[in-house]
N, C-alpha and C positions, 0 to 999 in steps of 0.2 A: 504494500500500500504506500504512496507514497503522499504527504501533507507537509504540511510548511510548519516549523516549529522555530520558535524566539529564544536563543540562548543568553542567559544571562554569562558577560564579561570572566566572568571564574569560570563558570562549566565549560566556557569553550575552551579556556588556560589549560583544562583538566584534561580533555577532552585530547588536545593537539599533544599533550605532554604524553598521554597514555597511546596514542597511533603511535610516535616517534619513537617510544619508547618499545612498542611492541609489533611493529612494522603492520597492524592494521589498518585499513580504509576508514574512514570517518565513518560512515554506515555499520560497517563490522564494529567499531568499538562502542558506537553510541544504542543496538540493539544490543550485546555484550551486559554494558551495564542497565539497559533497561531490565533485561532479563532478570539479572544479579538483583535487584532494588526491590523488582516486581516478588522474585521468590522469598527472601527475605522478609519480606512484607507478610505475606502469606504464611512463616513459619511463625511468625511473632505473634499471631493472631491465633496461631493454636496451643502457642504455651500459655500453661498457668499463667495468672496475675501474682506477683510476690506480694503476701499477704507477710504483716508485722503483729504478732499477736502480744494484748499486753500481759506482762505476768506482776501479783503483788510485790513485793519488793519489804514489804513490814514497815513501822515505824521503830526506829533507834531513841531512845530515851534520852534526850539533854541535845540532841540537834535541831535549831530551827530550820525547817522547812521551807519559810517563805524569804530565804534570805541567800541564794544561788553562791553569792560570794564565799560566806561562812561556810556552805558545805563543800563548796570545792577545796576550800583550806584544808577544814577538818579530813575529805577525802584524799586529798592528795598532799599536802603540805602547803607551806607558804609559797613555793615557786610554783608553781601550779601556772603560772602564766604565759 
């Protein structure tokens, strides 16, 4: 099929660096990585979602809570920074 497509300034950079590089025709490299972007796509869509699950953690007795600073001391030391 052939249709007229607008390259943005980087993609053709890319684009002529990767022919030169691999002594492809601009067509062969630019169906290449269509292909490559299209499959990908399509794999990522059938992986899992990374899910973060929360777990308790307790309260420690004599640390304030709502004071980020003080606990990173207490957890790590004074360099902590």
């Amino acid at each position: 099929m052939r249709t007229t497509l607008t390259l943005d300034d980087d993609v053709v950079a890319k684009l002529n660096a990767e022919m030169k590089r691999s002594g492809k025709s601009f067509k062969e490299t630019v169906n290449e990585f269509l292909r490559t972007g299209l499959q990908m796509r399509q794999e990522m869509a059938k992986t899992d979602r990374f899910k973060v699950e929360a777990k308790p953690l307790g309260v420690i007795p004599g640390l304030n809570y709502d004071c980020i600073g003080q606990l990173l001391e207490e957890a790590e030391g004074p360099f902590h920074k």
